[in-house]
C-alpha positions as CSV (number, residue, x, y, z in Angstrom):
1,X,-44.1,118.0,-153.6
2,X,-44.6,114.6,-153.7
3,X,-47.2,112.7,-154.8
4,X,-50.4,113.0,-152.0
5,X,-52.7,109.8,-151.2
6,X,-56.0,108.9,-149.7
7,X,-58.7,106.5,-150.4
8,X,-62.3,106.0,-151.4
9,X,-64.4,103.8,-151.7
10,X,-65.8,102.4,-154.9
11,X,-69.3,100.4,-154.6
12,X,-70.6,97.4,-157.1
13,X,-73.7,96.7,-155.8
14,X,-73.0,95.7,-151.8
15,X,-69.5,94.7,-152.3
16,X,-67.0,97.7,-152.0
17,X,-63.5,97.8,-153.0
18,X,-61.0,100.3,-151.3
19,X,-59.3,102.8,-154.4
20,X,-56.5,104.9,-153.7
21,X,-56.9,108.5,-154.8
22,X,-53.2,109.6,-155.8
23,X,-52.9,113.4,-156.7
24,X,-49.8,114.9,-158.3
25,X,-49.5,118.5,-159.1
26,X,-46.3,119.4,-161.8
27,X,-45.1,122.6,-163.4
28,X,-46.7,122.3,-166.6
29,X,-50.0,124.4,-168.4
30,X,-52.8,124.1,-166.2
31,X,-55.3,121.7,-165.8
32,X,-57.0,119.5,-164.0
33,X,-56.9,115.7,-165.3
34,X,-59.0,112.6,-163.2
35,X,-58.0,109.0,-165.0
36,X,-58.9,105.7,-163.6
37,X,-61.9,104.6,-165.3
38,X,-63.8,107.1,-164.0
39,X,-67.6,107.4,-165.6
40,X,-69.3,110.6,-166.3
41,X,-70.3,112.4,-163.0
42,X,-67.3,111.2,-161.3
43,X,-65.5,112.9,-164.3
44,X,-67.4,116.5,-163.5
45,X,-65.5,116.5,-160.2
46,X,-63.1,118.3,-161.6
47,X,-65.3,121.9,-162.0
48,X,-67.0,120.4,-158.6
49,X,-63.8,120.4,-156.3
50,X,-61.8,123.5,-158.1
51,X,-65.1,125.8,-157.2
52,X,-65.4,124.5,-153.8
53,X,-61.8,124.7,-152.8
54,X,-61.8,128.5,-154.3
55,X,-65.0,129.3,-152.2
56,X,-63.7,127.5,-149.2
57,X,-61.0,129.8,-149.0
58,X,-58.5,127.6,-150.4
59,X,-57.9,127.8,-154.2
60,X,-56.2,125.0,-156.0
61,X,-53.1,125.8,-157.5
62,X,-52.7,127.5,-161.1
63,X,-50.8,124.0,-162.4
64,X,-51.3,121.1,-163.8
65,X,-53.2,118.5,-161.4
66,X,-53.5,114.8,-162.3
67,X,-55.4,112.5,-160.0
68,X,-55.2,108.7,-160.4
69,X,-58.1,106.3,-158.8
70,X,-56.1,103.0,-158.8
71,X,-56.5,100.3,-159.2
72,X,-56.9,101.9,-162.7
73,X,-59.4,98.7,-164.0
74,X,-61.8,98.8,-161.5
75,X,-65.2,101.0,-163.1
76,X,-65.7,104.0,-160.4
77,X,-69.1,105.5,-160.7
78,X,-70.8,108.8,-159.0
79,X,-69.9,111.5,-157.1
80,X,-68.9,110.1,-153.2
81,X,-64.9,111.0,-154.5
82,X,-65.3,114.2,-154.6
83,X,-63.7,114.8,-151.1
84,X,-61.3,112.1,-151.2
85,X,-59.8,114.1,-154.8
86,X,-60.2,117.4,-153.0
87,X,-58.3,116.9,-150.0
88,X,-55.6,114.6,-151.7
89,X,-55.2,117.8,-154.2
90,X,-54.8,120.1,-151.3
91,X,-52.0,117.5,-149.7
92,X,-50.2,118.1,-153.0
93,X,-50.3,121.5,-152.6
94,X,-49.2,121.6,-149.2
95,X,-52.5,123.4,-147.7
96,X,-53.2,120.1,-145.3
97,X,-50.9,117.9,-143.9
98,X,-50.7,114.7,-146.3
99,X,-50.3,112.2,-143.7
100,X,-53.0,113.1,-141.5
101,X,-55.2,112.8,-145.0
102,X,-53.4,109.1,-145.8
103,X,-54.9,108.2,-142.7
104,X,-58.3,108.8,-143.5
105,X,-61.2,107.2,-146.3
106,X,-63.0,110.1,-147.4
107,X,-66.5,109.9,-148.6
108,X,-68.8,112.9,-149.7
109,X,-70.1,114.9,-152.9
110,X,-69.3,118.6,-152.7
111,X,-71.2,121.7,-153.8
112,X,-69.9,124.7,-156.0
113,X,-69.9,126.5,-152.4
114,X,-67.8,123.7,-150.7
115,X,-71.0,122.2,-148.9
116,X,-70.8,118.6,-148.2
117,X,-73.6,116.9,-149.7
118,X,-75.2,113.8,-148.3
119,X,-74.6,110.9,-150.3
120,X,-76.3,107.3,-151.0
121,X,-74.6,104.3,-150.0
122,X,-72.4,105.8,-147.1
123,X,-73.6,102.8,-144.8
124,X,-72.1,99.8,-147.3
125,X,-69.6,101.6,-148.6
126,X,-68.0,102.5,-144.4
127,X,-68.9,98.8,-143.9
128,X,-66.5,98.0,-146.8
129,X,-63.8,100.3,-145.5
130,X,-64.2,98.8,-142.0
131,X,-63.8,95.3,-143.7
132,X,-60.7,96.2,-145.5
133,X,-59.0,97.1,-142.2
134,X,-59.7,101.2,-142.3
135,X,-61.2,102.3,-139.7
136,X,-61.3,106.1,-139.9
137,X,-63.7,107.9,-142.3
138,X,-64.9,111.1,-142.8
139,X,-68.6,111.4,-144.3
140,X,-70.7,114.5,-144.1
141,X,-72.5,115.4,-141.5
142,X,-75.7,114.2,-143.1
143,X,-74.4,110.9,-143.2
144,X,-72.6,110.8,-139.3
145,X,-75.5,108.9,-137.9
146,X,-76.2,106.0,-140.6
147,X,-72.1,105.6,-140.4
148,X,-72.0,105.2,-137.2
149,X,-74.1,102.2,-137.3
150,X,-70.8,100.5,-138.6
151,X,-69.5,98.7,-135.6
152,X,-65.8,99.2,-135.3
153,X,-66.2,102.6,-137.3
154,X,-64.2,105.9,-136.5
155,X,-66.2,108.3,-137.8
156,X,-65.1,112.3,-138.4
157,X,-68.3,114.2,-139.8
158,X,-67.8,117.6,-141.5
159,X,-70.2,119.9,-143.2
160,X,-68.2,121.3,-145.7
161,X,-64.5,121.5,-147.3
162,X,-63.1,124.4,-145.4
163,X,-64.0,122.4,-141.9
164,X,-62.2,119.1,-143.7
165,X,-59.3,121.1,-144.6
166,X,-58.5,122.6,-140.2
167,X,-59.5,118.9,-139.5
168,X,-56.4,118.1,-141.6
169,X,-54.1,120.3,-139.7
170,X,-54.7,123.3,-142.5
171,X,-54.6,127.0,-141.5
172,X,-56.8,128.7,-143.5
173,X,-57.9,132.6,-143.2
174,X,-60.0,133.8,-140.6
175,X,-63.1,134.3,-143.0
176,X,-65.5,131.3,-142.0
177,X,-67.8,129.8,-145.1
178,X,-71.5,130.7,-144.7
179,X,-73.5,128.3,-145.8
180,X,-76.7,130.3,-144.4
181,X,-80.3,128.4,-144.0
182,X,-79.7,126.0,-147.7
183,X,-77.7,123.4,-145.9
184,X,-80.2,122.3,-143.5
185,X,-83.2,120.7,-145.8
186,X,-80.9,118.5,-147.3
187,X,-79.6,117.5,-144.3
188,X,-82.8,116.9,-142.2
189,X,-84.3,114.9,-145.3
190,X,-81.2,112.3,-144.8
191,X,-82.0,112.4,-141.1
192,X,-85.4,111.1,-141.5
193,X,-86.5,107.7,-140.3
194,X,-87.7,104.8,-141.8
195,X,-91.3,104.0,-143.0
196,X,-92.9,101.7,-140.5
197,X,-93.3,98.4,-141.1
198,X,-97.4,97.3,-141.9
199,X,-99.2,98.0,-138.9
200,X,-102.1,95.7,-137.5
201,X,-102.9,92.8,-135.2
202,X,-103.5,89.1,-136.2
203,X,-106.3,89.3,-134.0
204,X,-107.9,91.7,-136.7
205,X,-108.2,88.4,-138.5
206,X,-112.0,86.7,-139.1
207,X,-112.3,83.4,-141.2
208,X,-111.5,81.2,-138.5
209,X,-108.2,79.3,-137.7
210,X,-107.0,78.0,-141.3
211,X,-105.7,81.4,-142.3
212,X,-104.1,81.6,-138.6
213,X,-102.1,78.5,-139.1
214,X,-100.8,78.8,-142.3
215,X,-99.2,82.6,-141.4
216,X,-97.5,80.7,-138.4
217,X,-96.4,77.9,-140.4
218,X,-95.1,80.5,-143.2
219,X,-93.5,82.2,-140.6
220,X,-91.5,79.1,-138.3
221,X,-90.2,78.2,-142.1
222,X,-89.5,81.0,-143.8
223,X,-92.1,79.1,-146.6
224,X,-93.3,81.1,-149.6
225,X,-97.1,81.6,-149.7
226,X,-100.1,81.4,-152.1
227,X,-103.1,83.5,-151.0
228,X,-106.0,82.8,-153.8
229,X,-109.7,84.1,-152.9
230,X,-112.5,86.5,-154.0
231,X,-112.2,90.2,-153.6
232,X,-112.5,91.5,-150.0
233,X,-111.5,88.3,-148.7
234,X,-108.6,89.7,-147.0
235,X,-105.5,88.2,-148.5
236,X,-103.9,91.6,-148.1
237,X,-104.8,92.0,-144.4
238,X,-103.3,88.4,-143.9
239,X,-99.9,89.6,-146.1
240,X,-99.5,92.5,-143.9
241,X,-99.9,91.0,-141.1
242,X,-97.3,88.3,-141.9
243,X,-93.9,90.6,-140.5
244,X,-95.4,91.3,-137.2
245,X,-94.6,87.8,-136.7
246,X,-91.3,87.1,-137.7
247,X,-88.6,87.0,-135.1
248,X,-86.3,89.9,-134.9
249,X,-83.3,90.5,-136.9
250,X,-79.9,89.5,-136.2
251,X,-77.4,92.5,-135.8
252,X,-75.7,91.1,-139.0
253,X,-79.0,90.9,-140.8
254,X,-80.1,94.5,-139.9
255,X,-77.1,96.0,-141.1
256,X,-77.3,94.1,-144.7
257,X,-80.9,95.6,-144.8
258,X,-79.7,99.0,-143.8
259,X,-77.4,99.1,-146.2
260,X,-79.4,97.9,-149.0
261,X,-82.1,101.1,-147.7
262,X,-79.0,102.7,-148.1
263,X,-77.9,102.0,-151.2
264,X,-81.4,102.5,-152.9
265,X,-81.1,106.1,-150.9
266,X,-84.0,105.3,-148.4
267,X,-83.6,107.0,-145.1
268,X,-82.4,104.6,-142.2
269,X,-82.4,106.8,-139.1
270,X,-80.1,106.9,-136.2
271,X,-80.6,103.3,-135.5
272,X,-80.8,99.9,-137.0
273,X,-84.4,98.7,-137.0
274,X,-84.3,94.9,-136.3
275,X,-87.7,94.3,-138.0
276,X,-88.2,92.7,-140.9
277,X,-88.4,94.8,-144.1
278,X,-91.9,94.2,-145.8
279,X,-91.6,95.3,-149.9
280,X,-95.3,95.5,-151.6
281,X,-94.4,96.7,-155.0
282,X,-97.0,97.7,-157.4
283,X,-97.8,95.5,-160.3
284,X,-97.0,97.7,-163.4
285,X,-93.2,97.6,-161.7
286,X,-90.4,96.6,-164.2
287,X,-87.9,93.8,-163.8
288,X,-85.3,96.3,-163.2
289,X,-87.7,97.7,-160.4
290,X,-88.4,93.9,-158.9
291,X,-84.2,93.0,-159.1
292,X,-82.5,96.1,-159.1
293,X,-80.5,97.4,-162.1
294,X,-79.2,101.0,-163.4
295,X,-77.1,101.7,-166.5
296,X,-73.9,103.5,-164.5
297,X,-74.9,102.9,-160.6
298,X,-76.8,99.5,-160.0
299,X,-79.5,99.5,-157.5
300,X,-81.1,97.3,-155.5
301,X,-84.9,96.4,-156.3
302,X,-87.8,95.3,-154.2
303,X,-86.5,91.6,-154.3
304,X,-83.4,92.8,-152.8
305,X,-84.7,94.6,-150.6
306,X,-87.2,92.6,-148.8
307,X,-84.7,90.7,-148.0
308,X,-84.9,89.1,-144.0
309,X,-88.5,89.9,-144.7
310,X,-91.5,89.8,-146.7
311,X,-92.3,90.6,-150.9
312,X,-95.8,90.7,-151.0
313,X,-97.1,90.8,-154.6
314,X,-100.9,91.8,-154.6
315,X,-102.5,90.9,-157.5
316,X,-100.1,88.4,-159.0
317,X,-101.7,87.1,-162.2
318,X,-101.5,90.9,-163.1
319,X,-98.2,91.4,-162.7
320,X,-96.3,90.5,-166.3
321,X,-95.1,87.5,-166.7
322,X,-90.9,88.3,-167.7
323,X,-90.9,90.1,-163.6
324,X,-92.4,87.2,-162.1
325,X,-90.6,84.4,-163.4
326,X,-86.8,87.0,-162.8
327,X,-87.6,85.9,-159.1
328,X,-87.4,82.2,-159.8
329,X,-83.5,82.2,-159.5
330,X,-83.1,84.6,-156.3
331,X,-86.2,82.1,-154.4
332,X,-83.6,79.2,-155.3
333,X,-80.2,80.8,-154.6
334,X,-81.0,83.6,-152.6
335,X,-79.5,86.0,-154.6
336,X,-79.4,88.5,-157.2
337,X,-76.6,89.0,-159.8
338,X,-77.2,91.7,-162.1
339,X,-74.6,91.7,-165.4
340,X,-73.4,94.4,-166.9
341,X,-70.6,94.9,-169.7
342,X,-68.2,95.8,-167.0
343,X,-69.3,94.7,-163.4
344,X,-71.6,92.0,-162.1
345,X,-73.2,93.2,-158.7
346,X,-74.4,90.6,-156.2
347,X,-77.2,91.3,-153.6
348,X,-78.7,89.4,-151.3
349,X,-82.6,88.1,-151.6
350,X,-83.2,85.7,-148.9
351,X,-87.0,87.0,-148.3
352,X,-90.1,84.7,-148.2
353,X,-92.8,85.9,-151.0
354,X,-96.2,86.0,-150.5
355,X,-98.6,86.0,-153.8
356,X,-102.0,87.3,-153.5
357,X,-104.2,86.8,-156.7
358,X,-108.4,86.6,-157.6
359,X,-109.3,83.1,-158.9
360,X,-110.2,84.8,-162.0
361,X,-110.3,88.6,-163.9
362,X,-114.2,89.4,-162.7
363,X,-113.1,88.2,-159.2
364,X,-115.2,85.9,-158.7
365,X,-116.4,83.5,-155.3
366,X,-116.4,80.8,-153.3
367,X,-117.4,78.6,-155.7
368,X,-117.2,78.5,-159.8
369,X,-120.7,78.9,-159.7
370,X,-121.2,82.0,-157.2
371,X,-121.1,85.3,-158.8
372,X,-118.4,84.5,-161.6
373,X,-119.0,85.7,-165.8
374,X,-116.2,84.2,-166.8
375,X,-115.3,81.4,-169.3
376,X,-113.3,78.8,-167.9
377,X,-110.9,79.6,-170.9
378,X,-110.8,83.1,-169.2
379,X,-109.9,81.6,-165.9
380,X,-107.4,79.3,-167.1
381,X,-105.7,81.8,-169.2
382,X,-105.9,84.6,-166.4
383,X,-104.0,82.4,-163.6
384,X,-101.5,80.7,-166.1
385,X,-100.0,84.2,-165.9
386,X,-98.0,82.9,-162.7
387,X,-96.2,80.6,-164.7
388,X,-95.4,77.0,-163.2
389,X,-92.6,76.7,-162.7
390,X,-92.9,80.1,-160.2
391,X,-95.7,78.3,-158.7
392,X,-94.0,74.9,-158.0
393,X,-91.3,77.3,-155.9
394,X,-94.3,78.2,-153.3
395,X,-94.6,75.8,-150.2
396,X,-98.0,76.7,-149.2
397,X,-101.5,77.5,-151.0
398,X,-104.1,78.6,-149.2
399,X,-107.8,79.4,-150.2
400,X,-108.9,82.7,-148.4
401,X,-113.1,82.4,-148.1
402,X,-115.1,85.4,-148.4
403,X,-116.4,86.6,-145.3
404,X,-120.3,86.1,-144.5
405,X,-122.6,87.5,-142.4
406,X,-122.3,83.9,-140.2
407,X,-118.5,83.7,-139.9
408,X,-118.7,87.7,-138.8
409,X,-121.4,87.2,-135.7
410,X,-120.0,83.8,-135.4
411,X,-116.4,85.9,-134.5
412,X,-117.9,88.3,-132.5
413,X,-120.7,86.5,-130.5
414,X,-117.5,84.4,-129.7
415,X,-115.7,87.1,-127.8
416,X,-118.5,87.8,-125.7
417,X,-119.0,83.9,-124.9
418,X,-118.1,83.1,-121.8
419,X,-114.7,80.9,-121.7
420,X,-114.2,81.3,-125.2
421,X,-111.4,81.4,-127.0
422,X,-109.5,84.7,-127.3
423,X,-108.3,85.1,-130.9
424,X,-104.8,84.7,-131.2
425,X,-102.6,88.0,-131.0
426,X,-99.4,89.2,-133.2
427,X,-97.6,88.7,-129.8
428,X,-98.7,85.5,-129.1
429,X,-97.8,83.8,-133.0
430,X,-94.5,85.4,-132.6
431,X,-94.1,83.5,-129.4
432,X,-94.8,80.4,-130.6
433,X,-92.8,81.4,-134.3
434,X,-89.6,81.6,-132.1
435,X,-89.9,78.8,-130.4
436,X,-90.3,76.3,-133.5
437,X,-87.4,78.2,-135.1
438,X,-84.8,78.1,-131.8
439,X,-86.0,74.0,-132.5
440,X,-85.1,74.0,-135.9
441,X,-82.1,75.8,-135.2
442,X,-80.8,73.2,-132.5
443,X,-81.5,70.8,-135.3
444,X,-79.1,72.9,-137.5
445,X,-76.7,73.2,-135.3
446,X,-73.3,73.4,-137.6
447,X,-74.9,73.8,-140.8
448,X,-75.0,77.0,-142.8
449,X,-79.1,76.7,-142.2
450,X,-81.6,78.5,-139.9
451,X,-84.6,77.6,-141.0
452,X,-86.4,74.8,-142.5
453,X,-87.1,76.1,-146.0
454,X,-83.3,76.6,-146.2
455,X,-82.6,73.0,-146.2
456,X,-81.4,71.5,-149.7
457,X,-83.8,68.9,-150.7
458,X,-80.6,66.1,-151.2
459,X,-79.2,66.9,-147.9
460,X,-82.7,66.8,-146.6
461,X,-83.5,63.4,-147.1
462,X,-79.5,62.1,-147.5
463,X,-77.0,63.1,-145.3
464,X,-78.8,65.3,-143.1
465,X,-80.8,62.3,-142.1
466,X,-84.5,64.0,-141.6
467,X,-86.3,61.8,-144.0
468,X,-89.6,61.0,-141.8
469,X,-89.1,57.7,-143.2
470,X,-91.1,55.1,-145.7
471,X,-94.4,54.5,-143.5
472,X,-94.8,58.8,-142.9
473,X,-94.3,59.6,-146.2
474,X,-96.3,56.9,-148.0
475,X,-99.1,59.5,-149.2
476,X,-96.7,61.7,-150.7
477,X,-94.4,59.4,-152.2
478,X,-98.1,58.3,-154.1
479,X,-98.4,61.6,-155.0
480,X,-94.8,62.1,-157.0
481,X,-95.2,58.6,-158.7
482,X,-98.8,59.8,-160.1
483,X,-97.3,63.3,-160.8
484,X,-99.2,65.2,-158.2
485,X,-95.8,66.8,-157.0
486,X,-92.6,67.3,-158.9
487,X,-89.3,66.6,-157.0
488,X,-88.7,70.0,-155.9
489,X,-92.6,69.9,-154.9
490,X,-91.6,66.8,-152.9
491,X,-88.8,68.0,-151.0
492,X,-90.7,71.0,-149.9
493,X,-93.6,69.2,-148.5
494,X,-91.5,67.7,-146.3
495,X,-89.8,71.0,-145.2
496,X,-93.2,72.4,-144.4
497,X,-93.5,68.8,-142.4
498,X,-90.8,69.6,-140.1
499,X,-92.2,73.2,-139.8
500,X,-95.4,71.5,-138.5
501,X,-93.9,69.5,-136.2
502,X,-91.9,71.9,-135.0
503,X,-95.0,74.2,-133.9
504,X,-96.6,71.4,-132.2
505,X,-93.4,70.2,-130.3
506,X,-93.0,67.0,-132.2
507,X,-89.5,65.3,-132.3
508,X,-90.1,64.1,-136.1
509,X,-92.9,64.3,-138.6
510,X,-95.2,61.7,-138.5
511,X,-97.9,60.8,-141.2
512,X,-100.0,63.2,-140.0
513,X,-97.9,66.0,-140.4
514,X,-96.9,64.8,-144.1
515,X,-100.6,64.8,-145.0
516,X,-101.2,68.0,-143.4
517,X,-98.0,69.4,-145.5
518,X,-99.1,67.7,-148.6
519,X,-102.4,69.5,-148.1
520,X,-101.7,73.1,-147.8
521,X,-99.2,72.1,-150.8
522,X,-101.7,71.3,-152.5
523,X,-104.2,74.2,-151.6
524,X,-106.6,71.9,-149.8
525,X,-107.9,73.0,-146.2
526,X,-104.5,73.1,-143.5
């Protein structure tokens, strides 16, 4: 018999490379031999696919099997070739036909009873195969509905080997597999749906319209924010409520943030959500946590994974220092490239962070002299934590004041006043969000750029031609002379500039707008 083909899939981070899985069975002592580069539980698939073809009701052959996963230099980690080496052995042994198999990508794990498991990354790795021009795939059943998110896709979902195998044109004996209650756990777990995204209205918000505005200037830019304030101040209620009013995600977008759910083996559900992801990891989290990592399969991390949304980091100072400053590359790149001695994997982290952190360790209040113990040794060393070079990549600072009992009746006399001024909803900030980014995106017509905080600072003020000019800029060009802003600092303020202007309908910046930029910049009142 000749030698039988397929292909898998083999994933390095998001990218995915096609491998052909060649099977060749000869005359000699048996065995069963994988090469390829294969690591350690892609190696077990021999024991794996010999016990589920036997139970399946179709036993490998007492010879010697060799299976190749070319190309042979490319690493191949876990167990999603477990199929694709099953079925291309049975093709070699005549029990399927080894065309109809050459056709097909085969992804799946198998169980010692010839179940097919549900595997992570199914989503990236069918994107891949769709890329690569192949179009049908077979996945487990567990998997049909988050490959079928895959535009183009051909799915065939089976639940075990045997039903691969008659799929394949094989004719096996009339004693069906029972795989009994055991499958279905496993397979409604898979099936589950995402975690909602924070839930909560803007309206909730009291402290009157500072906090309001800099959320919807955050949100036209896509800027990075700085939430300092007291305890109880709500910082967090303003973070969560900072995805309810981002615009929705593109198809394209969604799909790179399914896949990365994917690939970190979240659920996804049966559709993809066009939200924006919202990532609050906690602060004892490692840098492989925050970028991703793994010592055989390389995950995606919280960075990664908020990205087209929000990484909130609640009480910054306390996170350590090595984790925070890893995101200072991936805020100026937008992405992640994690080494390792024989890959480098590449995701994407385009997400806008938001830093929530008390003034000092005893929390203190609205002033240095309200209700704080500490040294101002202690406060300096507690907030140089968030090193500054971090902190010069945030566009806007904000001071969150402690709620009194004025501000609160002040708020809620207000609804009842007559005319007054309702507070502004989720809805309404989303509104007036996408309308200052379709502006920004006329402006950016032809340009790789969306938003305003993706402008490079040289193309900003050179070619691009969106320097507000001399006389607008005069404050600010004060400020990076006496070393009030660095040059990063600089460009920045005028990004959040053209954000401003944007919300109010303004063709350029003016003065005003730079002053109000330099301001929140700065951490002064918006």
């Amino acid at each position: 018999m000749p030698v039988a083909r397929t292909r898998a899939i083999a994933l390095v981070g998001l990218a995915g490379s096609v491998v052909e899985v060649e099977a060749d069975l000869s005359s000699q002592l048996p065995a069963f031999v994988i090469i390829g580069l294969p690591d350690t539980a892609l190696g077990e698939a021999r024991e794996r696919v010999r016990s589920a073809a036997t139970n399946a009701g179709c036993a490998l052959p007492s010879r010697r099997l060799t299976v190749n996963l070319s190309p042979a230099a490319l690493p191949k980690h876990g167990s999603a070739f477990d199929l694709a080496i099953g079925l291309s052995c049975l093709a070699a042994a005549g029990t399927v036909d080894p065309e109809s198999v050459a056709r097909f990508v085969h992804l799946g794990e198998l169980g010692l009873d010839g179940r097919l498991r549900p595997t992570h990354g199914i989503l990236p790795a069918v994107h891949a195969a769709v890329r690569a021009g192949h179009e049908r795939i077979m996945v487990p059943v567990a998997n049909a509905a988050e490959a079928r998110l895959v535009p183009g896709a051909e799915i065939v979902a089976v639940a075990t080997l045997r039903e691969a195998v008659e799929r394949h044109g094989g004719r096996l004996g009339p004693e069906p597999l029972r795989l009994g209650a055991a499958a279905e756990p496993a397979e409604r777990a898979t099936a589950a749906v995402p975690a909602p995204a924070p839930e909560g209205d803007l309206a909730d918000v009291i402290g009157g319209d500072e906090p309001i505005q800099a959320l919807l200037v955050a949100a036209a830019g896509g800027h990075h924010l700085l939430l300092t304030g007291p305890p109880g101040a709500g910082k967090t209620m303003l973070a969560s409520r900072l995805p309810g009013i981002l615009p929705d995600l593109s198809a394209e977008a969604a799909l790179e943030v399914a896949s990365l759910r994917s690939l970190a083996g979240h659920p996804i559900g049966e559709t993809l959500s066009v939200r924006p992801p919202f990532e609050a990891p906690h602060h004892t989290a490692s840098s492989a946590a925050m970028v991703g990592g793994g010592s055989r399969v390389i995950r995606p991390g919280a960075a990664a994974r908020a990205s087209h949304g929000v990484l909130f980091l609640d009480e910054a100072p306390e996170f350590p220092a090595r984790v925070l400053d890893a995101l200072r590359q991936p805020l100026e790149s937008g992405r992640i490239s994690i080494h390792r001695a024989n890959s480098v994997a590449t995701f994407p982290a385009r997400f806008q962070l938001v830093l929530a952190a008390n003034p000092c360790p005893c929390g203190g209040g609205d002033s240095p002299d309200e209700g704080c113990t500490c040294p101002p040794a202690t406060k300096r060393r507690y907030f140089a934590r968030i090193s500054g070079p971090l902190l010069d990549r945030v566009d806007l600072r904000l001071w969150v004041h402690r709620v009194t009992p004025t501000r609160l009746m002040m708020d809620r006399d207000r609804v009842h006043e007559p005319g007054a001024r309702p507070a502004v909803t989720s809805r309404e900030a989303r509104e007036k969000v996408l309308r200052a980014r379709e502006t920004a995106a006329r402006r950016l017509a032809g340009t790789p750029w969306r938003t305003n905080a993706e402008m490079p600072g040289p193309w900003l003020r050179g070619e691009g031609g969106l320097h507000p000019g001399s006389v607008a800029t005069r404050a600010l060009d004060l400020s990076l002379e006496r070393g009030g802003v660095t040059m990063r600092g600089y460009d920045r303020v005028l990004k959040v500039a053209w954000t401003i202007a944007d919300l109010e309908g303004a063709e350029r910046p003016t003065d005003e707008h730079v002053g109000r930029a330099l301001a929140m910049r700065m951490g002064a009142a918006a």
